[in-house]
C-alpha positions as CSV (number, residue, x, y, z in Angstrom):
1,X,9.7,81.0,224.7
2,X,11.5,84.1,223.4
3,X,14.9,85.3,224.3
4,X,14.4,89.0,223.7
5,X,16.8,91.8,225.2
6,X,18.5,94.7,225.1
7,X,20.9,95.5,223.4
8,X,23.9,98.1,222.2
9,X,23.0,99.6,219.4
10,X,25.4,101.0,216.2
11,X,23.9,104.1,215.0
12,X,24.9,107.3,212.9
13,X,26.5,109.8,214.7
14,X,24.6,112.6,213.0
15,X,21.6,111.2,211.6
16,X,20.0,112.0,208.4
17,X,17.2,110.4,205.9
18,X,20.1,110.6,203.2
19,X,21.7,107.8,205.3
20,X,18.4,105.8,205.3
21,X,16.8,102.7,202.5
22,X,14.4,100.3,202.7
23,X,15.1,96.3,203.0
24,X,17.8,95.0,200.3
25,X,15.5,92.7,199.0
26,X,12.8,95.1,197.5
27,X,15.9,97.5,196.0
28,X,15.8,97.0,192.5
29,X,18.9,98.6,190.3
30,X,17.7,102.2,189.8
31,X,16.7,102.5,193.3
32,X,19.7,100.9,194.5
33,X,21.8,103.5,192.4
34,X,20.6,106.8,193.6
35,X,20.9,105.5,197.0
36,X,24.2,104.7,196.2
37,X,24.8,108.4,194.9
38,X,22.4,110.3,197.5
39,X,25.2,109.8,200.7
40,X,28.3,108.0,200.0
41,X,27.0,106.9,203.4
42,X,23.9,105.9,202.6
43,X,23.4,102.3,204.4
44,X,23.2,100.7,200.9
45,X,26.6,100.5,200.7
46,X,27.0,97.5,203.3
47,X,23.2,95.9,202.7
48,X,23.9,95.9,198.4
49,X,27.4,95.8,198.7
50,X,28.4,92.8,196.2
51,X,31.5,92.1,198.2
52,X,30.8,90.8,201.4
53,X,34.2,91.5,202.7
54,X,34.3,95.2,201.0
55,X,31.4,95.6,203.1
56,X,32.4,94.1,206.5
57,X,35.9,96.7,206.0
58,X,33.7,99.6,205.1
59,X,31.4,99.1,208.8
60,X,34.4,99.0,210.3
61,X,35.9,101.9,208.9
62,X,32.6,103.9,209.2
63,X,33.0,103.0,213.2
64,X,36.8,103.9,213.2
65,X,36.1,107.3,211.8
66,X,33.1,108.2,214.3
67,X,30.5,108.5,210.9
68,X,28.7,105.2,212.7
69,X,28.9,105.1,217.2
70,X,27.7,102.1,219.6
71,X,25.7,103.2,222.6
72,X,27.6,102.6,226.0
73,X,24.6,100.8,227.1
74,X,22.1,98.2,226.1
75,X,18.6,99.6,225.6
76,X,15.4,98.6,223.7
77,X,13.4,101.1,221.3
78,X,10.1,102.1,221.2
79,X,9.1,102.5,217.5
80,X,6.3,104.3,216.1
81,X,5.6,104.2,211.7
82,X,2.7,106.6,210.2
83,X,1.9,106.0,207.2
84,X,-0.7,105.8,203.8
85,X,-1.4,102.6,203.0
86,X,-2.0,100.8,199.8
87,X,-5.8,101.5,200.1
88,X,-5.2,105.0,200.8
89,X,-5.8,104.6,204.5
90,X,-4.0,107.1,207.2
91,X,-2.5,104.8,210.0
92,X,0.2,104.4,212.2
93,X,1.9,101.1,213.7
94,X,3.7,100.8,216.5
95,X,6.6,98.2,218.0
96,X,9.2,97.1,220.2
97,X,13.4,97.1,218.6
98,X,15.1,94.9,220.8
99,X,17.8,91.6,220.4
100,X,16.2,88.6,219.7
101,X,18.1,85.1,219.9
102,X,17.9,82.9,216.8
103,X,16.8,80.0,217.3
104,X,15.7,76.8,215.1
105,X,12.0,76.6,213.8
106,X,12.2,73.3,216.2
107,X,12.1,75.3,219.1
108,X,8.7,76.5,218.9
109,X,9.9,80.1,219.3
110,X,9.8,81.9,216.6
111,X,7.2,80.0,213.7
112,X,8.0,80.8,210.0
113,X,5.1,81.4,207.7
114,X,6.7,81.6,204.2
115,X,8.8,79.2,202.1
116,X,12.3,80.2,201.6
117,X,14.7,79.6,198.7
118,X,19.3,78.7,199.5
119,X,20.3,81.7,197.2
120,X,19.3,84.7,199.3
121,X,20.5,83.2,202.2
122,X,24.3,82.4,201.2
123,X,24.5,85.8,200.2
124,X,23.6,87.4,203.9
125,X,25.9,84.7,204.9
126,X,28.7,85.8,203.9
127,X,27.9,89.5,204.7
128,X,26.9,88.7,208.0
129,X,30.3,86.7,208.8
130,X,32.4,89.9,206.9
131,X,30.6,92.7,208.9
132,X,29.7,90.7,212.1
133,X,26.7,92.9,212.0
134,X,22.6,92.4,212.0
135,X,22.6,95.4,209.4
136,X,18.7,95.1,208.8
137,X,15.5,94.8,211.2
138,X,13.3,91.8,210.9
139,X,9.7,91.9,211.5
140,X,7.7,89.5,213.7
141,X,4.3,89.5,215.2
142,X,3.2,88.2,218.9
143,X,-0.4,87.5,220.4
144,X,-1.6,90.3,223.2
145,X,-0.6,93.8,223.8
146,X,2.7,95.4,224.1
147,X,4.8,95.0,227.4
148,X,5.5,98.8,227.1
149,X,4.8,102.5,225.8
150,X,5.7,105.4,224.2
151,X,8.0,107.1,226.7
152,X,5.8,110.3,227.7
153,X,6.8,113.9,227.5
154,X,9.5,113.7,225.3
155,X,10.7,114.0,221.9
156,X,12.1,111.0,220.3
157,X,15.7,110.1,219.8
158,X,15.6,109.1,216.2
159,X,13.2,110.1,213.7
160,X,12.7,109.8,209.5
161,X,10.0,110.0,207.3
162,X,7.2,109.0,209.7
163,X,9.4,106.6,211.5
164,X,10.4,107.9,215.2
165,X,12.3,105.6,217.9
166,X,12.5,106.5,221.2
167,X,15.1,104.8,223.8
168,X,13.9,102.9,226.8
169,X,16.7,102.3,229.4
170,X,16.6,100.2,232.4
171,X,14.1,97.2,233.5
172,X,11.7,97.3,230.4
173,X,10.1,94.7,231.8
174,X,10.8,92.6,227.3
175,X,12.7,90.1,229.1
176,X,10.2,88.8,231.3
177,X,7.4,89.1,229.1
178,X,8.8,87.8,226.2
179,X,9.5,84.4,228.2
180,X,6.1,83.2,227.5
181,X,5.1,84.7,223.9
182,X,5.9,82.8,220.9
183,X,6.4,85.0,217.9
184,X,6.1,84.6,214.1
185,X,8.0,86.1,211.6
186,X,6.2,88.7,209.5
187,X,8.6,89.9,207.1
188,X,12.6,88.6,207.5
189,X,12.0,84.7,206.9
190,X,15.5,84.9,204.7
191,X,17.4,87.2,207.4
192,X,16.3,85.3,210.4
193,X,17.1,82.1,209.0
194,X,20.6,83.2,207.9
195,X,21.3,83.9,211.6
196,X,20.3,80.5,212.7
197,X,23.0,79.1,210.3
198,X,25.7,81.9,211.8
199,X,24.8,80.8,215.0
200,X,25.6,76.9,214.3
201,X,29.2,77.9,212.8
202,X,29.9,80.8,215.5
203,X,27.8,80.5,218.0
204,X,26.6,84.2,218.1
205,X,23.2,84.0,217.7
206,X,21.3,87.5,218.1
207,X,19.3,89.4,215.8
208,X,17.6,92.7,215.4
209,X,13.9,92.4,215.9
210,X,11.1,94.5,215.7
211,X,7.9,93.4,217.7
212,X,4.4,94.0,216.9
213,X,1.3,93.1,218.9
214,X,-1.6,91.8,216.7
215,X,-3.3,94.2,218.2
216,X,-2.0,96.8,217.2
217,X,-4.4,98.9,215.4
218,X,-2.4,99.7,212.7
219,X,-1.4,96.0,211.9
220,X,-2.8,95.2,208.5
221,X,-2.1,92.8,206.0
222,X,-2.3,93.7,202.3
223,X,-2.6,91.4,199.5
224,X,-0.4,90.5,196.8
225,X,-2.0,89.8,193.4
226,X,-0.5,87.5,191.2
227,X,0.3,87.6,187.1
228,X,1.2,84.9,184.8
229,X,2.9,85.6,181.3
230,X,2.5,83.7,178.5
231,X,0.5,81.1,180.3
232,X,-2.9,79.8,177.8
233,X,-3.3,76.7,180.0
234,X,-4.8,78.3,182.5
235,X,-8.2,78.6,182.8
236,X,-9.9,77.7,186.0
237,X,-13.9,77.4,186.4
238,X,-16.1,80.0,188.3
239,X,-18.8,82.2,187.9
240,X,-18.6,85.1,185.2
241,X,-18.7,88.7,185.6
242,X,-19.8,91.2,183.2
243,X,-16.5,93.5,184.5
244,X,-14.0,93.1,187.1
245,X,-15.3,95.7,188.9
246,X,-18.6,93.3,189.2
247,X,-16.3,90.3,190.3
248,X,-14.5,92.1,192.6
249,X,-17.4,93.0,194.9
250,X,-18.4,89.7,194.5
251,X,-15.1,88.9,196.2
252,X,-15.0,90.9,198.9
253,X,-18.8,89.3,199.4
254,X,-17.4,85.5,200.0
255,X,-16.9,84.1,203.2
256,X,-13.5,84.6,204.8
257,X,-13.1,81.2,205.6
258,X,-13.8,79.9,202.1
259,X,-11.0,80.1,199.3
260,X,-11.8,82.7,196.2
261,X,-9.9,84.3,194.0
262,X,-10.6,86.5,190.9
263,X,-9.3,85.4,187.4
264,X,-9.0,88.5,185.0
265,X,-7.9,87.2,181.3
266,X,-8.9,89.9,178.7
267,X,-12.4,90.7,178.7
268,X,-13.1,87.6,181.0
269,X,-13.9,87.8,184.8
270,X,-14.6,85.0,186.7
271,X,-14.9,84.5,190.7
272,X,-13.2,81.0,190.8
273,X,-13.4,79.3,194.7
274,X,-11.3,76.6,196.2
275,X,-11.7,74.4,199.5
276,X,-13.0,75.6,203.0
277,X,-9.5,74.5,204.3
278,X,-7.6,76.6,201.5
279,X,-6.2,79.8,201.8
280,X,-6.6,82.2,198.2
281,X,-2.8,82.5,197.8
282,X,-2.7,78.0,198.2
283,X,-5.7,78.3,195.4
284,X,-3.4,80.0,192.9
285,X,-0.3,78.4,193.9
286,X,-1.6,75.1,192.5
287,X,-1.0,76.3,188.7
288,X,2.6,76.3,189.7
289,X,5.2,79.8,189.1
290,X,5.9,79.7,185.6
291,X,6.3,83.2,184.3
292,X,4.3,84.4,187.7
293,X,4.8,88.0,189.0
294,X,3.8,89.8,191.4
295,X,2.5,93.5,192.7
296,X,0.6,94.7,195.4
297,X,-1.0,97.4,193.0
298,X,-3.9,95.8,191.6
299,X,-4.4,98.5,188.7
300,X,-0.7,97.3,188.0
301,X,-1.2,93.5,187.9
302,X,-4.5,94.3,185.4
303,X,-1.8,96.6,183.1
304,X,0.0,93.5,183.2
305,X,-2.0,92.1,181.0
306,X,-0.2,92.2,177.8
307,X,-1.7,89.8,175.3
308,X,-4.5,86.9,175.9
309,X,-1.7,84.4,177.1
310,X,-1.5,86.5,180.0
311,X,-3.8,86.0,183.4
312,X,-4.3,87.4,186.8
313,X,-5.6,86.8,189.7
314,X,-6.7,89.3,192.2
315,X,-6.5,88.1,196.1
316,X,-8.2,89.5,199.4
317,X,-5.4,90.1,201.8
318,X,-5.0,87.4,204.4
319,X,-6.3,87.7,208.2
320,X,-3.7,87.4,210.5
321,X,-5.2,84.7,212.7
322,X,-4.8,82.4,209.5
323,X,-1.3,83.2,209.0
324,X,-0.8,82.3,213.0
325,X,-2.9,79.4,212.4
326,X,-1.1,77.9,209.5
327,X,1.9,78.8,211.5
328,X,1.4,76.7,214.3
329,X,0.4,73.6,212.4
330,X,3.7,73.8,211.1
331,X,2.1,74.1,207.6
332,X,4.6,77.3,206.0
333,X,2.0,79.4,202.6
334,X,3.8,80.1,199.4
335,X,6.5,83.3,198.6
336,X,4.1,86.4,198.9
337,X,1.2,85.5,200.8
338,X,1.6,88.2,202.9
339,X,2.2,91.7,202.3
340,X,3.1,93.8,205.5
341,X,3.4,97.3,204.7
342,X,5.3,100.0,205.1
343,X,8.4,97.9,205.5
344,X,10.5,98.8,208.4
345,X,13.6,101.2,207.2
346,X,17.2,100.1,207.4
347,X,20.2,102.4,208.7
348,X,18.3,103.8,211.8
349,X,19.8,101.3,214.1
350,X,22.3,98.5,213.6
351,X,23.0,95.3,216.1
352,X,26.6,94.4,216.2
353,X,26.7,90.0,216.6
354,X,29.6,90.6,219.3
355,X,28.6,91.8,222.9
């Protein structure tokens, strides 16, 4: 099903973390400006850069001068992330980086699970067609167990806070196994589908991809809660808790194949359920996104809560067999079902679109 490869990789000639950010699209303004000031390197200035074709000059100057090289030969990467999660859990997750094709959802290929939105996707338009560059990873998931390992007995070629890649050269053996695994798309919904629409006016259709077995022990899915401002209308029926706390373990207590959710509005808790066929994020999604926000953090979304108009709702993160399932039934969840954490770094490696 999958076309995945090898590939020639851009990278920094002398590496550093300075050079290093997360994905565009969780870079607010104050972040984004002492990235901006920490290396006037930093890969910020091509992923946030406002001017698409500022941006697609400044790669190729960065490549002229020797700051960024391309490897001579196509490789994939073994990746390895350790990391504290949001629940305060040591852990470590591991992947393949290779070239993945782009190909229409119709294709059965490569399965969305979110909703997207036009705006976010004109904009990596046009900085994809100015620096002819996959600047940024995606993230997809695959049934069964990687088609390789962490090369033995040596140091890796790349490595970041907690990130480490190590080159695989030769017969990897992705190509072949890849032919007959259908992947879904964990995090990257927006970049992935912008390279679907460069391939139908260019026809160069690869992508940087990151592949991760679902059973990888370090695979989890952590939720994100949900907070309405200045919204009195809602107030949905369940059962009352004396104190979140109390409704919370009441939660974690339901069945995982039954919708609940729980509704914090001032001093009120309630454990509200939905349908046996209904996911917790499709329960709240039906009161619509009117001054709705969102945090992983669920101290946060509770210190949200900044007058009685205000609500939340605190969700159970998602099992990953779901968000397969709903995948394959061609049913996509709403923004933010799924949070996937950490999120993969940008600036360690860099696909070029052109061979």
């Amino acid at each position: 099903m999958a076309d995945v490869r090898p590939f020639r990789a851009v990278r920094y000639a002398r590496p550093d973390v300075s050079q290093t950010a997360p994905p565009y699209d969780v870079i607010d303004d104050s972040a984004g400006a002492e990235l901006r000031a920490r290396d006037p390197h930093n890969v910020v200035h091509l992923t946030l850069e406002p001017d698409a074709e500022a941006a697609g000059e400044r790669f190729r100057s960065w490549l002229a001068d020797g700051v960024l090289v391309r490897d001579e030969a196509p490789a994939v990467w073994w990746l390895e992330q350790d990391f504290v999660g949001p629940d305060g859990v040591a852990r470590s997750r591991a992947g393949v980086v290779a070239s993945l094709r782009a190909e229409p959802y119709e294709s059965g290929a490569v399965l969305p699970h979110e909703r997207t939105h036009p705006g976010p996707i004109e904009g990596r338009l046009a900085l994809l067609r100015a620096t002819r560059a996959q600047l940024e990873p995606i993230f997809l998931l695959y049934d069964g167990s990687p088609p390789l390992a962490r090369p033995a007995g040596r140091p890796p070629e790349l490595e970041v806070e907690g990130t480490r890649l190590w080159r695989i050269d030769g017969d990897s053996g992705v190509e072949s196994f890849f032919d007959d695994v259908q992947l879904l798309i964990a995090d990257g919904h927006h970049r992935y589908e912008t390279a679907v629409a460069f391939a139908r006016e260019d026809g160069a259709d690869r992508l940087l991809a990151v592949l991760v077995a679902t059973s990888d022990p370090g695979l989890e899915i952590f939720p994100t809660h949900r907070v309405f401002a200045g919204r009195p209308d809602i107030d949905p029926a369940g059962e009352s808790f004396a104190s979140v706390g109390a409704a919370i373990d009441a939660l974690e207590a339901a069945r995982p194949d039954e919708a609940a959710v729980v509704f914090v509005r001032g001093s009120q808790a309630r454990l509200v359920r939905g349908a046996d066929d209904e996911l917790d994020v499709e329960l709240v999604d039906r009161f619509g996104h009117d001054g709705l926000s969102y945090t992983p953090d669920r101290e946060e979304a509770l210190g949200r809560l900044a007058s009685d108009d205000d609500c939340a709702f605190l969700l159970r993160p998602l099992r990953v067999d779901d968000v397969f399932a709903r995948a394959r039934a061609g049913r996509t969840m709403p923004q933010k079902a799924t949070y996937f954490f950490p999120k993969l770094l940008s600036g360690l490696l860099i696909h070029p679109v052109d061979p």
